[in-house]
C-alpha positions as CSV (number, residue, x, y, z in Angstrom):
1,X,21.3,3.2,-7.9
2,X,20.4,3.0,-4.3
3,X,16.9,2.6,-2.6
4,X,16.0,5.4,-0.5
5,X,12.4,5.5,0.5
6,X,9.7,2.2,0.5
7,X,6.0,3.0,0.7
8,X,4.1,0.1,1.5
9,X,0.9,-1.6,3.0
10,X,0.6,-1.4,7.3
11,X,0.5,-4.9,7.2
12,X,4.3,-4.8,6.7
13,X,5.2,-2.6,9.5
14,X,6.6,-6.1,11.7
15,X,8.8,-7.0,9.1
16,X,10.5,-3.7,9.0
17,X,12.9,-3.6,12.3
18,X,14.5,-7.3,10.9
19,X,14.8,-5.8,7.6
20,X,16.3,-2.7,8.9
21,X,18.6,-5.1,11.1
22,X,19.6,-6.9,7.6
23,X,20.8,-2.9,6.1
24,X,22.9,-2.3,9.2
25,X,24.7,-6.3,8.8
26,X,25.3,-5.3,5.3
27,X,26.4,-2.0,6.0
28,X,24.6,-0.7,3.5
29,X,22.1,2.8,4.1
30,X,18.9,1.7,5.1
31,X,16.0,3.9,3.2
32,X,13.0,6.2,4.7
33,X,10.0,3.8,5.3
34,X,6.7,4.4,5.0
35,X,3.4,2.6,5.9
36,X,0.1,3.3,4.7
37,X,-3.6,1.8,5.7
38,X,-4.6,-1.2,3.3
39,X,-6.9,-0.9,0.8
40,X,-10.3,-2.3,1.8
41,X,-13.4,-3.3,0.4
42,X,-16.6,-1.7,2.0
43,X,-16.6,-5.2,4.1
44,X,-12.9,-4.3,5.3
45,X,-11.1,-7.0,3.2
46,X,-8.1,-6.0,1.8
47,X,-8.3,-5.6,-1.9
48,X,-5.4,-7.8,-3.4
49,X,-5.5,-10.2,-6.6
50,X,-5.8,-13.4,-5.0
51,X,-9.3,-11.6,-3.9
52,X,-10.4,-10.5,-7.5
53,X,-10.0,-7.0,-6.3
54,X,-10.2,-4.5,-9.4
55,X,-6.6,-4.1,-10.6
56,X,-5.3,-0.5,-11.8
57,X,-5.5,-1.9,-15.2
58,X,-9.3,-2.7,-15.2
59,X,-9.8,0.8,-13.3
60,X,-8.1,2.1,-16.5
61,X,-9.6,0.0,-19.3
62,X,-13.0,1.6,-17.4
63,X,-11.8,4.7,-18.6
64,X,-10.6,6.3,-15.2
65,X,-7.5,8.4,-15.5
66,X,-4.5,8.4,-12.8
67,X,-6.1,11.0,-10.8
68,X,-9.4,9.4,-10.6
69,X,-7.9,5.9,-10.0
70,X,-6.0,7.7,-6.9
71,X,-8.9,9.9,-5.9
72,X,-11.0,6.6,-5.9
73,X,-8.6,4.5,-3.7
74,X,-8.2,7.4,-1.4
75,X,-11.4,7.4,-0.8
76,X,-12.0,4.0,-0.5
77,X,-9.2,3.5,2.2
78,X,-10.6,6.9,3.8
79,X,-14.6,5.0,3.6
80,X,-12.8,1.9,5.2
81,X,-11.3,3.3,7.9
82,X,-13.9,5.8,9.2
83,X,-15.6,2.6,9.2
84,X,-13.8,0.2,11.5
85,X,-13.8,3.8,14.2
């Protein structure tokens, strides 16, 4: 099985020439990347665990489904970043 597309947070879009660098020393395929805004908190922290953000599993135990748990963080990262314009 091969990798061939990462998603992840903005705050990782340094990182990603050196790790693209590391694919091309290996000779291996490097995958499609993608980075999206964090998710914030309405005072723009970024929600994480080490901040007792809400995890997916306590959004769910609350009885949200999948689309409401994505709906939600879309909008919360939509809320956020009209915010910070």
């Amino acid at each position: 099985m091969q990798i061939t597309e990462v998603v992840r947070g903005a705050d990782l879009l340094k990182s990603t020439a050196r790790q693209i660098l590391l694919y091309e020393a290996l000779k291996l395929a490097a995958p499609q990347w993608a980075h999206c805004d964090l998710v914030t908190d309405a005072g723009g922290v970024r929600l994480a665990k080490r901040h007792d953000a809400l995890s997916l599993r306590a959004l769910r135990e609350k009885g949200m489904s999948p689309a409401q748990v994505s709906s939600h963080s879309q909008n919360e990262s939509l809320t956020s970043t009209l915010k910070s314009k």
